[in-house]
N, C-alpha and C positions, 0 to 999 in steps of 0.2 A: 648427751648424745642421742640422735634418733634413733631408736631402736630398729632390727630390719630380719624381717621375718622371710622365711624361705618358704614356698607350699614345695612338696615334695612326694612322693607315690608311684606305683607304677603306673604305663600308658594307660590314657582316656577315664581317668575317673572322677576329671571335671576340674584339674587344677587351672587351666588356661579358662575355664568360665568363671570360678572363683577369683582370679585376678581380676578381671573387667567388671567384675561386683565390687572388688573392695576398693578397686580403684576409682571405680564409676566412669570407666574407659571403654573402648572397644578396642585398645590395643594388642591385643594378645586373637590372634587366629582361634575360630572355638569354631568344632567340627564331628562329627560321627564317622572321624578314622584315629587311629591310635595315632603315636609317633608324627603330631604334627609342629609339637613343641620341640625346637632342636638346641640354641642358643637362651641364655639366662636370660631375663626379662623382666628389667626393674620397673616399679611404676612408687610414686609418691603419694600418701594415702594420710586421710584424718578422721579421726572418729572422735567425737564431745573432747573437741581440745586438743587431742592426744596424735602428735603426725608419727607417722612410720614409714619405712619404705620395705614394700614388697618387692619380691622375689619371684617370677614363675619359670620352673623349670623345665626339662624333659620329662620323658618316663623313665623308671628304673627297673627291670624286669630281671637281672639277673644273670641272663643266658644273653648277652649282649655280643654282637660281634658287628665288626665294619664300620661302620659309622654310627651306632646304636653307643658302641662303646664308647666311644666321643661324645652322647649326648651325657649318657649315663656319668663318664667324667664333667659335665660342665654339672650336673646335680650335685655330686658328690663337694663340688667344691661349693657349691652354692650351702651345703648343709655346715660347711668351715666356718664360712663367714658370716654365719646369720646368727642372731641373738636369741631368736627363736625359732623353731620349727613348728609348722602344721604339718602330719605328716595326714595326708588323706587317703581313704580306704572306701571301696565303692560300697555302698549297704544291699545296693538289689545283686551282686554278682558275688557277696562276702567276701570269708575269708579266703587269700589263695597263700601259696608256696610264695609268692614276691613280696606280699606283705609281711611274712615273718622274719624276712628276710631283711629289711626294709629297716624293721622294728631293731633288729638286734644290730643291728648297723650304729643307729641313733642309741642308742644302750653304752656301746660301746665307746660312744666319742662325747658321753656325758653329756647330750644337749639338752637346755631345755624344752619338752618336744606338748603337744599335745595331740591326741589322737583326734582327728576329726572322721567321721562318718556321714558320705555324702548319695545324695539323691534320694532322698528318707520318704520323697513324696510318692504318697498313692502304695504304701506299704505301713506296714506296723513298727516305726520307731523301734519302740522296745526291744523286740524279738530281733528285729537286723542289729543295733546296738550289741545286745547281748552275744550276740557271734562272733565278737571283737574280743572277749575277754583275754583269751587265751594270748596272745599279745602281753600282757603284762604291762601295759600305758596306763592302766586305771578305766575310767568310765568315759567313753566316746559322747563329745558333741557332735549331736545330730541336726545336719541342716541339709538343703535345699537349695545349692548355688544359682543354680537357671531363675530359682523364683525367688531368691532373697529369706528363706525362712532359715529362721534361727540364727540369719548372720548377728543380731545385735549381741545374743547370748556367746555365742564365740569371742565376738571384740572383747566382751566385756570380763570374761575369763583370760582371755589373753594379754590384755592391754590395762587394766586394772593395777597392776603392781608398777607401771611406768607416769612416770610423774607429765604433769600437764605444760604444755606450749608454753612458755612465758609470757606471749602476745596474746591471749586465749582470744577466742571469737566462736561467735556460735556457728553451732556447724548440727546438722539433722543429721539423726541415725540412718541406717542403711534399710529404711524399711521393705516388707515384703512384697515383691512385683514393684519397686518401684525402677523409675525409666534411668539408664545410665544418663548422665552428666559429667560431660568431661571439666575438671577441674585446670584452669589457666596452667600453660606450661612455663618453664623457666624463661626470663627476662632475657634482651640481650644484653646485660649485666652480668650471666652468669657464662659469656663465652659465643666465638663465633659456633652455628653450625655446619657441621660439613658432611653431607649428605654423600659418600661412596656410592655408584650407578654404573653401571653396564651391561653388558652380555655376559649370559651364563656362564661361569668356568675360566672369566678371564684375569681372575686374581684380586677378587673384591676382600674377602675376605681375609686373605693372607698379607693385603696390605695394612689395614683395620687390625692386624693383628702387630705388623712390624712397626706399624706409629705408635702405637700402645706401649710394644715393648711387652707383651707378654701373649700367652695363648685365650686370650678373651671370646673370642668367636671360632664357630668349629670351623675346621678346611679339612675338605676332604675332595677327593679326585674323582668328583661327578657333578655334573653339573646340576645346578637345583639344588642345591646344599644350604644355602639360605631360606627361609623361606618369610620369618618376620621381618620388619625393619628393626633395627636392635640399637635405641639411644644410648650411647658412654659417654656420660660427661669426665672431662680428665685436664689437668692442668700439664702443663708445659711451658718451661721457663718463665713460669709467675704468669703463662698467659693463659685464660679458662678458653676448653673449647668443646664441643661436644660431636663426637663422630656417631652418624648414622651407618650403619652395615645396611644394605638393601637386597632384595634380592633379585637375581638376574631375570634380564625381561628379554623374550625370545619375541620371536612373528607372530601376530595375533592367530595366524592361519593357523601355527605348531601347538597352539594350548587348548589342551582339551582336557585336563583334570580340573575342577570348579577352585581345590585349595591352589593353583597356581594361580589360576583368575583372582583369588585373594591376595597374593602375595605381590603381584602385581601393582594392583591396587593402592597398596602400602606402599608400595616402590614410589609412585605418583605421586600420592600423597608427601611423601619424606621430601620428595624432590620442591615440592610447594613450602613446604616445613622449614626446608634450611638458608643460609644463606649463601653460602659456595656449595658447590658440586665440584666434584673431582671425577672426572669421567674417565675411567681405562677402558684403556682396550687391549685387546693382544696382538704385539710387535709383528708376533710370527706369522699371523691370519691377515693383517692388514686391516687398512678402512674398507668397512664392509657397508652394504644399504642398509641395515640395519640400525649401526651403528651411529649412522645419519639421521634416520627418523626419533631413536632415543635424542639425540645430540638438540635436534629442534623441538622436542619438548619440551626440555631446559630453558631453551629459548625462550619459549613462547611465557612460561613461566617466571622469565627475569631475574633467571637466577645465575650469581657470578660462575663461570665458570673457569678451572683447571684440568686440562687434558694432561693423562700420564698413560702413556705406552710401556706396560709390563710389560715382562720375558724378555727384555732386550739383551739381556745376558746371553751366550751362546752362538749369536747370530753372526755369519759371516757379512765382512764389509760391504759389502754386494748388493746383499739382501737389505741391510742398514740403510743403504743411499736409494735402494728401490724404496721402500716405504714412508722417506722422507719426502721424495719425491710425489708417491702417491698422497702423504700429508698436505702440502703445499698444493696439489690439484685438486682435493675433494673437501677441504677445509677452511677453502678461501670464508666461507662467511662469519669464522669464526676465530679471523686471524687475530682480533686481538684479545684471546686467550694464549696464556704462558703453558709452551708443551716441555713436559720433561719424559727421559729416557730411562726408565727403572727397572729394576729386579725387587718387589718385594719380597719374592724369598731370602733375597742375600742381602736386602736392605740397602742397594746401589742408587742413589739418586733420591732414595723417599724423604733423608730431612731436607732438604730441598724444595719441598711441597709447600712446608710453612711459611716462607716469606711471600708464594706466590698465592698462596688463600689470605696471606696478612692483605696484600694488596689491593685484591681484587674485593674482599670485605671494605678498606677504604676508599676504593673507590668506588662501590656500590650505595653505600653510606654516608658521601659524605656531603655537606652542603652549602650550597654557594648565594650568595647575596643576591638580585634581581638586577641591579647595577650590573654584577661582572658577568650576567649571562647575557644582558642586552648589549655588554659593549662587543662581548664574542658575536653578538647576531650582528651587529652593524658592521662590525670590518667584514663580515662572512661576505654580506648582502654588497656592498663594497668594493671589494673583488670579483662577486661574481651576482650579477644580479636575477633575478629570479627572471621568468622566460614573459613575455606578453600574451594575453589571454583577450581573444575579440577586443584588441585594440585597447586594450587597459593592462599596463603591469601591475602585477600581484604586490602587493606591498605588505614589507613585513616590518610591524612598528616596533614591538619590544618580548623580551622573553621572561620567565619566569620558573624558578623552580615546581614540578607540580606532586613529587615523590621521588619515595628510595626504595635501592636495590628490588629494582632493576631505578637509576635515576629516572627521570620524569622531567621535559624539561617544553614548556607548554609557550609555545609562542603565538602571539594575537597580530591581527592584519586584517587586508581587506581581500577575500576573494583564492581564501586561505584554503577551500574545499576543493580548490583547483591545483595546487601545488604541487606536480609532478612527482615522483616517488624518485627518480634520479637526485633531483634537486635538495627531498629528505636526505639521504643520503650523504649529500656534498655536506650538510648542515652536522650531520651525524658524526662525519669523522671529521670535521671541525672542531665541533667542541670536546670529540676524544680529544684531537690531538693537543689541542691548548689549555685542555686541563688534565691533561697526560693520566685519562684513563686506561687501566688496561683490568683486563678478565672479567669487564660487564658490558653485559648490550644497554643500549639508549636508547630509549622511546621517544617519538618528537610527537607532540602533539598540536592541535593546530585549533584555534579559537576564535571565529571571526566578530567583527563589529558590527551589531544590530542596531538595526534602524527602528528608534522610539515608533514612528509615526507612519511604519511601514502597516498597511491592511487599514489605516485609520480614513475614515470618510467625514468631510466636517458636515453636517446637517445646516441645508441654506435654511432662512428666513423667506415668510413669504415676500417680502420687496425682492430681495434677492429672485425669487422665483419670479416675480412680474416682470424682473428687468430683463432677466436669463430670457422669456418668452419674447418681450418686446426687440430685443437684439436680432433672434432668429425670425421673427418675421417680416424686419427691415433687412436682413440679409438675403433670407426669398426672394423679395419685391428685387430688389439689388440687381440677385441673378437673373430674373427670369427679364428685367430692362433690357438688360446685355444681349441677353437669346432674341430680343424681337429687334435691335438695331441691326445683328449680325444678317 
């Protein structure tokens, strides 16, 4: 079994930079405000052989209320599940009231825990160590998460009693100041992605929590409550699939704290990351402009999409057939996305979701011979042929696969840089419809026929050059006979 370690402590003493060092990630938010870790935050990690999977958590202060209590519960469970504990202790701010607190917590639930002591740089080790004692953990590893010092000596205390990879390969220690290196993330072997996105507050998380089937990410009744992308991989009916949590993306105009500019960012990111997106929104609010500019990033991105309108629960008929109808007028370019009507609090509609992300995954993915995509371009051209262009029609000869999700579908011709964008279009929901894709946009690409011996000049010979002269000045004579008969 891999072993899976939790870091754990109160706010801001460096556990979220400690993650992105042992990870050699920059997935974890790292900041100079407390409480910006909210949500558990796995990352998969190796040290000479030996893999693990890390854990970063919240802060744990103690005196927790509102939504603090919710991070503080996602720690406390995070310290359940782990094999081992780092519990870290800041060395320039010492010992406080949370730490002993903290300490006798892990005491009590017999884990195996190791005291670490962090930010040890530009002070005296010893002396910050030694202020730890009182704790009762024994003697504090001292390191330096921001600069990598000491981490090898923690691995090697922590990880030393866990037997080696089967597959072993070399792998370099986590030296001092050295540059993060994100290590390859999982295959699409180990499951579709599905990337959860939208506006703040409108049930991203509570859904993420009712496909789970358990309380794995926090919800609480303020918008901004997310603030990393939070990867779960998890199986379902023998199928693997991996749910991103994201968090809500407001008007560029409305952000003005820097950690939402991060969070953001993440968001973007996850959306590039996966391979569906499940876009909500809320029933009650409608399709808003907003909701449209998120919606065409996705786009632009090629990533399969699934529309679900949360909160549909409660709403009178009324309001139901308004919003469908506002569906159906503001959505037109995304009509062949599958929309469902759900309540993730009450869990109305959301298994539901899975045949429509199965879908849209196959059909993003899947791929078609050269043969069956030119015989779809030739009945297209067939029916309907392309428009005339200064007296020459555009000819379109054959097509070919050129990628996936978003598909890629790359036809060559003559005169192909002229081909009307209506005309892509008619080409585009052709080939949806005949090969009955549905919840991915199609790219057409267009590839024209070059001319070998275009820009090419042959160099005459001089006969050539005598004759070329003797031509033009029997042509002269020629003309100017003509001018003196006239």
């Amino acid at each position: 079994m891999v072993p899976v370690i939790a870091l754990v402590g109160r706010p801001n003493v460096g556990k979220s930079t400690m993650f992105n060092r042992l990870t050699r990630t920059r997935d974890a938010i790292v900041g100079d405000l407390s409480g910006l870790t909210r949500d558990r935050q796995y990352g998969e990690a190796r040290w000479q052989g030996r893999s693990y999977i890390l854990v970063d958590t919240g802060g744990i202060s103690g005196d927790e209320h509102g939504m603090d209590e919710k991070m503080a519960e996602q720690s406390l469970l995070a310290i359940e599940e782990a094999d081992v504990v780092l519990f870290l202790v800041d060395a320039r701010a010492g010992l406080t009231a949370a730490d002993q607190m903290i300490s006798e917590h892990l005491r009590k639930r017999n884990k195996r825990s190791y005291l670490v002591a962090n930010k040890i740089d530009n002070i005296d080790p010893n002396t910050a160590i030694a202020e730890f004692s009182p704790l009762g953990m024994g003697n504090a590893i001292g390191v330096a998460g921001a600069q990598g010092r000491g981490i090898n000596n923690l691995l090697e205390a922590v990880l030393s009693d866990f037997p080696r990879d089967k597959e072993e390969e070399i792998d370099t220690d986590v030296a001092e100041g050295e540059e993060a290196v994100r290590i390859p993330g999982p295959s699409e072997k180990d499951g579709i992605k599905i990337a959860i996105i939208g506006r703040p507050n409108v049930g991203k998380s509570t859904l993420v929590n009712r496909m789970l089937g358990e309380d794995r990410v926090i919800v609480y009744d303020e918008p901004g409550t997310t603030r990393d992308s939070i990867y779960i991989p998890f199986e379902r009916n023998e199928e693997k699939y991996t749910l991103i949590d994201t968090a809500g993306v407001r008007k560029r105009g409305k952000i003005h704290e820097e950690v939402e500019k991060f969070s953001v960012v993440k968001t973007l990111q996850a959306i590039k990351d996966a391979n569906v997106v499940i876009f909500v929104m809320d029933a009650r609010e409608g399709v808003v402009d907003h909701d449209l500019n998120l919606l065409g990033f996705a786009l632009e991105a090629g990533r399969a999409i699934v529309i679900a309108l949360n909160k549909w629960d409660g709403m009178q008929p009324g309001e139901r057939d308004y919003v469908k109808t506002e569906l159906e007028r503001r959505l037109f370019f995304v009509d062949f996305a599958d929309i469902h009507f759900i309540s993730a609090l009450h869990g109305t509609g959301v298994g539901n979701l899975y045949q429509s992300v199965q879908n849209s995954f196959k059909s993003a993915v899947t791929r078609w011979p050269t043969s069956r995509l030119t015989q779809i371009l030739e009945d297209a051209v067939s029916d309907h042929q392309p428009p005339m262009v200064n007296g020459r029609r555009i000819k379109l000869r054959y097509a070919h696969l050129g990628g996936a999700n978003p598909p890629i579908i790359v036809i060559h011709g003559n005169q192909v840089e002229k081909v009307p964008k209506s005309y892509s279009r008619y080409l585009e929901n052709t080939y949806r419809r005949v090969l009955k894709l549905v919840g991915t946009p199609i790219r057409i690409e267009y590839k024209g026929g070059e001319n070998p011996y275009e820009g090419n000049k042959n160099a005459l010979t001089d006969r050539q050059v005598n004759k070329k002269r003797r031509l033009m000045s029997h042509h002269k004579k020629a003309e100017k006979k003509r001018k003196d008969k006239r």
